[in-house]
N, C-alpha and C positions, 0 to 999 in steps of 0.2 A: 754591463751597463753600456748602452748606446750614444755614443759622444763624436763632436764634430770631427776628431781627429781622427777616428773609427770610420766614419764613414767617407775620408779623405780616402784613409789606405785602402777601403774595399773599392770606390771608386777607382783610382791608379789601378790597381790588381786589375780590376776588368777590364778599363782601358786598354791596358797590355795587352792581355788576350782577345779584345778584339780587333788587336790591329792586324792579326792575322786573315783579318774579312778583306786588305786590300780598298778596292776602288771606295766601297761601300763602309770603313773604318769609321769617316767623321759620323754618319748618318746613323750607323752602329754604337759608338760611341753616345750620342747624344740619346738613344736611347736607352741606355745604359744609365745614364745620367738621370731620368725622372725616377726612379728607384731611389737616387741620392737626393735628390729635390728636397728641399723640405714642404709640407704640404701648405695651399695656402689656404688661406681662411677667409671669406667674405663676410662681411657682417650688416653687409647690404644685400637685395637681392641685381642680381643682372643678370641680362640674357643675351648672347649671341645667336641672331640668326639667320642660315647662311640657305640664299634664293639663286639655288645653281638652274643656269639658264642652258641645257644638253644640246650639244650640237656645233655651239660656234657662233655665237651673235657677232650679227654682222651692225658693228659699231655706228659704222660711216653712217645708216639710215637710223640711227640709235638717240647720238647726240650729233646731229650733221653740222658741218660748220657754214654761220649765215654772213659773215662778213665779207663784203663784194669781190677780194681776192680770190679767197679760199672755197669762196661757193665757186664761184666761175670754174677755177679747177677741180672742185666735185662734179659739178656738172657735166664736163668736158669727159672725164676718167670713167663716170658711170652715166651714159648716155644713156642708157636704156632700164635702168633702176633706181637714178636720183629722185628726192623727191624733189618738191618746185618751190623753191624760194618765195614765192607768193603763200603758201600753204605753211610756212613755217613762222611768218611774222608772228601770230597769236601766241607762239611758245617761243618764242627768244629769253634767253636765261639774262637776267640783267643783276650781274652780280656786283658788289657792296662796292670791292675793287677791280677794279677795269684787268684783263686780259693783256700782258705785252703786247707790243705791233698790234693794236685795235682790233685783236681775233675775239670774234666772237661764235656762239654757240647757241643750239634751240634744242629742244626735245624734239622727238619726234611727235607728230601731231597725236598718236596713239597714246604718248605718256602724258597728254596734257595734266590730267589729274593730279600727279607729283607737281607742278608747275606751283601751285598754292603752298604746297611744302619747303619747295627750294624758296619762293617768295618768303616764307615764313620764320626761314634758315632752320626749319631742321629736314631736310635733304640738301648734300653736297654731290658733284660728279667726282669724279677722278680719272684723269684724262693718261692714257697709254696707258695700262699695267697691265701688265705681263708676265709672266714665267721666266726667270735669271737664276743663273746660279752666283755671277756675283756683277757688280756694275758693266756692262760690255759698250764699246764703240761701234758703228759700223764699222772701222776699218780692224777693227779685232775680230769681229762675225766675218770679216770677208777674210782676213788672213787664217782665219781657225787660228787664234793665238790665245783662245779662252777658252774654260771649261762654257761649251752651253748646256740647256736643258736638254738628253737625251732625245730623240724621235720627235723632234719638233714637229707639227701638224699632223699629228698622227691624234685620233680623236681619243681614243682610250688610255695612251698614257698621257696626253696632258690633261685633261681629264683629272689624272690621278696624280699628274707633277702638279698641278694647281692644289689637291688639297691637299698633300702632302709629300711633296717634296724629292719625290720620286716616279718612275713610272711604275706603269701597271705590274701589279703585284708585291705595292708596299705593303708594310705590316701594319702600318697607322697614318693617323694624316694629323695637321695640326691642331683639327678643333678636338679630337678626340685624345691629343696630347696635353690640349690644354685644361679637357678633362682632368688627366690624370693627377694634375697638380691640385683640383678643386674637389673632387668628389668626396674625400672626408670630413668636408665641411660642410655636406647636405645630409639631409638627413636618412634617404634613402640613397646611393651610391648610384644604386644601375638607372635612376633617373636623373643623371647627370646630362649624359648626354643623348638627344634622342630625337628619333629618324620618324619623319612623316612622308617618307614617300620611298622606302625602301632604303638595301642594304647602300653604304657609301662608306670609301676608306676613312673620307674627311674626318668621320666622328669613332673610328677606331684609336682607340691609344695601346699604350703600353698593358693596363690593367682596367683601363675605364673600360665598360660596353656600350655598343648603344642600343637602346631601350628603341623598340618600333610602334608605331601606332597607325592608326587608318585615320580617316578626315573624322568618322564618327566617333572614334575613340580606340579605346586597346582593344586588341581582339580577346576572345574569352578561351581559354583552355579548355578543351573537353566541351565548348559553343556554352559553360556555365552551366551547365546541367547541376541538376539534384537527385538526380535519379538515375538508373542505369537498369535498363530493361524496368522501371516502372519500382524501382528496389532502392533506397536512400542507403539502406547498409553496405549494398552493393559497391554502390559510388561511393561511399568512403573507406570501404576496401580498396576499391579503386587506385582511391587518392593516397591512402596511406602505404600501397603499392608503387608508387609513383613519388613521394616524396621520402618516403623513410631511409636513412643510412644504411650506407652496404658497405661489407668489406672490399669486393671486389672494388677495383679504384674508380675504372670505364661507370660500372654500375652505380660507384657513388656519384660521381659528375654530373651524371644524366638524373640523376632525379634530386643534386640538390639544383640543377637548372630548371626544371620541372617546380620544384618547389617555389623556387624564385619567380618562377613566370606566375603562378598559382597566388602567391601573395602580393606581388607587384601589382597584377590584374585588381584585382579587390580591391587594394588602397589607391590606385590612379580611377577606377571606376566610382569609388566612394566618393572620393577627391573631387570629381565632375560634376558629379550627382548634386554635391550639396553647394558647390559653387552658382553666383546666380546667373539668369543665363546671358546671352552678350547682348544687348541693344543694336550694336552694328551691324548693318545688312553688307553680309559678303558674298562675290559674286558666285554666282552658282556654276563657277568650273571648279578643274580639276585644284588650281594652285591656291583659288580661293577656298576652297576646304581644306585644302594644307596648314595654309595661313590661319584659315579660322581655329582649327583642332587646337596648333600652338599655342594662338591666343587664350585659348581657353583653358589651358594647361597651365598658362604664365598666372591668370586669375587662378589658380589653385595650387600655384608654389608655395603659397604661406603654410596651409593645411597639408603639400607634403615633406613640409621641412626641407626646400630648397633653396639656395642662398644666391647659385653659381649654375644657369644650364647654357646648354651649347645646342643649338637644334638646325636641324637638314632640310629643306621644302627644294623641291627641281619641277622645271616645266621642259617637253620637249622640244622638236619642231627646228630647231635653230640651224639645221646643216642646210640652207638655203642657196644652190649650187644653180636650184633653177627658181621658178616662181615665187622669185624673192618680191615682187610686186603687190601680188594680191597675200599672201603668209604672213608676210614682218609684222604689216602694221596691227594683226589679229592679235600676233603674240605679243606684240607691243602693249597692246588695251589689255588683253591678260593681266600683263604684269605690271602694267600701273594700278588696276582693278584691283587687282587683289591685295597690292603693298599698301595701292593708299586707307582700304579697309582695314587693313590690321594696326596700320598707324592711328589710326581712329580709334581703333578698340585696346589699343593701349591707354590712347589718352580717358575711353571709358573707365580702366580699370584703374588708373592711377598711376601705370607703369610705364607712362611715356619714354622720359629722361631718364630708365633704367633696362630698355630694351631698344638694342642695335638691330639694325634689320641693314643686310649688304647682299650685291650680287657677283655670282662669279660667272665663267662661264671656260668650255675648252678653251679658246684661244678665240681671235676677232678675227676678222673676217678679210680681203684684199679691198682695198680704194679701186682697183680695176674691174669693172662688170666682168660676167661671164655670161654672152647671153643677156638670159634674163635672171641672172643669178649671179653669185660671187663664191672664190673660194677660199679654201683654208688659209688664214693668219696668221697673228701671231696675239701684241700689243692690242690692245680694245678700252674702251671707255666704259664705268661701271658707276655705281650707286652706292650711297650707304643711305639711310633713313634711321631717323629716332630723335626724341628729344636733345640728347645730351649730343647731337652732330650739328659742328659749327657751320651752319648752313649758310645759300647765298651767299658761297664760293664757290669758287672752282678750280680745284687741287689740279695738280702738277703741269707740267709740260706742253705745251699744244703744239702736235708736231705738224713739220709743213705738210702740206697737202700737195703731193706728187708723188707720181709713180718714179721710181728709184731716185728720190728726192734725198737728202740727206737723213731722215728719220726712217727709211724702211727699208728693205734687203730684198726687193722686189716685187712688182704685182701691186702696192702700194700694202705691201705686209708690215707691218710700224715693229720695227726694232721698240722694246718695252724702255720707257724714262723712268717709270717707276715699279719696284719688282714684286711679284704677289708676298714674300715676305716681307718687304715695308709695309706693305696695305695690310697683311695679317696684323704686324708686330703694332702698328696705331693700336688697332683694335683690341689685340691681347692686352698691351697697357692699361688702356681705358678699363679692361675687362677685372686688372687686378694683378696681372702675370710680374711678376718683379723682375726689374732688367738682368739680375742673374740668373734667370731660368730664360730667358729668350731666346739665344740660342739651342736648348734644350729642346723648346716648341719647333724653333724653325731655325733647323742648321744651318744652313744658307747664308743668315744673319751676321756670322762669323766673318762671311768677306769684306762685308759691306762696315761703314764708320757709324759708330755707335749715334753719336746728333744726325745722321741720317735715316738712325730705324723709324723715326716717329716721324711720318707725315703730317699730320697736323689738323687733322679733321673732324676731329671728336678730344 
């Protein structure tokens, strides 16, 4: 019989022996730990989902700051990339509560479309966040007297330190952690969590998977034939080739994953099929069919018995080193284009105040031009969207604007005020994660003081 004390001592037990893993022990540990988790159970539906922006957004032309100080010194810092304080009035963020020291903030003129959203309060910003391993000072960054995050601006592991917690070549990241905690509670498992724009550690867990899809839908196994050379028996020799039990072990793996794909297909394809279709017109790129697939997916959680999903959408473009002038503001309209469509087609389907929509991105970008470009960061300003986001605000910190100012470590690179695991752990909350599996999702959490996991923004 499986009892709390039972699964204390197998916990310890494993504990032990991973602490022989060294650097990587807590991070080991913690995975370890979802094993012991108890699982949770939704009994509402919600959706996390995460709009990784590849490359680096460069912040400062993002949310630029419009109040006469701190423009001046944007201005000054990126002569040849700022945009013009005249062009920004029509998006100035005029939020509920006023900004410390009169700092204020605008979209960039590309996001104008979110501007009705933050009007509306359900879009909030969230100003510095960054990758930490635990609270740091500049004068702790400059002394190395803290753990920081490994290879700092290095694009592929923060990349992978952002969604989980580690550099390139973790085993899982946090949304696919936070899978693991959910997915007994949906009715199919392996569409718990799931990737519209390809493979990401983010939505890897311990035992969750993630489920892939194209903008048009699942792809079909075997292109969904019924035939095979023109022969129906064939193909279900085929198939029962491919799905049947084997002793060999390799050989059972592979075709109960076979099987899985083969039924999965069917019932998210059914799923679609009989959903109706969206009214919202999404933009005809890449992020906008990302977006839209989702949406459409979230209209067909009920019919496939899902309570709890976590899903992946990424646009490219962002390593903006040079013609960061004429690029930003494209990828700018993107990604307003397409978030404020899916926010629309939520509120179509009824799923507004139950589906989160956040961005992440490698790391932000320098306050000092390069050229006509900007380089690698750190800290950056990001978004969350959805009903249930306490909008017409603006979360955290606003740091000075100068180059080796007291907020950045160089280059005008912003030392993070608030760390990608607080912005996760809001979200996990909201999401249903119970404060004793948090540090299980996002080890990191363990440094930091527990009334400081939750940002406040949802």
């Amino acid at each position: 019989m499986f009892t709390a004390d039972a699964s204390r001592r197998a916990f310890l037990k494993r504990s032990a022996a991973l602490g022989l893993a060294g650097g990587a022990a807590p991070f080991a540990v913690n995975l370890a730990a979802i094993g012991e988790a108890a699982a949770a159970v939704g009994t509402d539906y919600k959706a996390l989902v995460c709009v990784f922006l590849n490359g680096g957004n460069d912040h400062s032309n993002t949310l630029p700051p419009y109040d006469q100080a701190s423009y001046d010194a944007y201005a000054r810092l990126r002569s040849t990339i700022a945009l013009a304080q005249s062009d920004l009035a029509a998006t100035l963020l005029k939020p509920t509560t006023a900004l410390a020291g009169g700092r204020q903030y605008a979209l960039a003129p590309g996001l104008a479309p979110l501007l009705p959203l933050f009007d509306a309060g359900t879009m909030a910003p969230l100003l510095n966040v960054g990758t930490l391993v635990r609270p740091t000072t500049k004068a702790q960054y400059t002394a190395k007297s803290v753990a920081l995050p490994p290879k700092l601006f290095s694009h592929n592991d923060q990349q992978s330190y952002w969604q989980s917690s580690q550099v390139e070549g973790a085993p899982s990241g946090w949304g696919g952690r936070i899978g693991d905690l959910f997915q007994s509670g949906n009715g199919t498992a392996t569409l718990t969590c799931i990737n519209a724009t390809g493979n990401a550690v983010f939505l890897t867990g311990k035992t969750a998977i993630q489920y892939a899809t194209g903008s048009n839908g699942p792809a079909a196994l075997l292109g969904n034939a019924t035939t095979l050379t023109g022969s129906s028996t064939a193909m279900a020799a085929l198939r029962s080739l491919m799905t049947a039990p084997r002793t060999q072990i390799l050989e059972n793996e592979y075709d109960r994953v076979s099987k899985r794909a083969l039924d999965t297909y069917a019932q998210v394809s059914g799923a679609l099929s009989a959903a109706p279709a969206l009214a919202t017109a999404f933009p005809a790129t890449n992020l906008g069919g990302q977006l839209q697939i989702v949406a459409r997916l979230i209209s067909a959680a009920s019919a496939l018995g899902a309570k709890r999903q976590v899903f992946f959408v990424s646009i490219g473009g962002f390593d903006t080193h040079s013609g960061l002038p004429a690029a930003h503001p494209a990828l700018m309209a993107q990604v307003a284009g397409a978030m404020k469509a899916f926010y629309d087609a939520t509120v179509e389907i009824g799923a507004a105040d139950k589906v989160t929509a956040f961005t992440a991105s490698d790391f932000g970008r320098t306050l000092v031009s390069n050229s006509d470009g900007s380089d690698h960061g750190w800290g950056g300003m990001h978004f969350v969207v959805g009903g249930a986001v306490k909008g017409k605000q603006i979360y955290g910190t606003a740091p000075v604007v100068a180059d080796n100012g007291p907020d950045d470590v160089g280059q005008g690179r912003l030392l993070p005020s608030t760390s990608v695991d607080q912005f996760a752990a809001t979200l996990a909350s909201w999401f249903g994660v119970a404060p004793g599996d948090m540090t299980t999702v996002l080890p990191n959490l363990a440094n930091y003081n527990p009334p400081s996991w939750n940002v406040g923004f949802i």
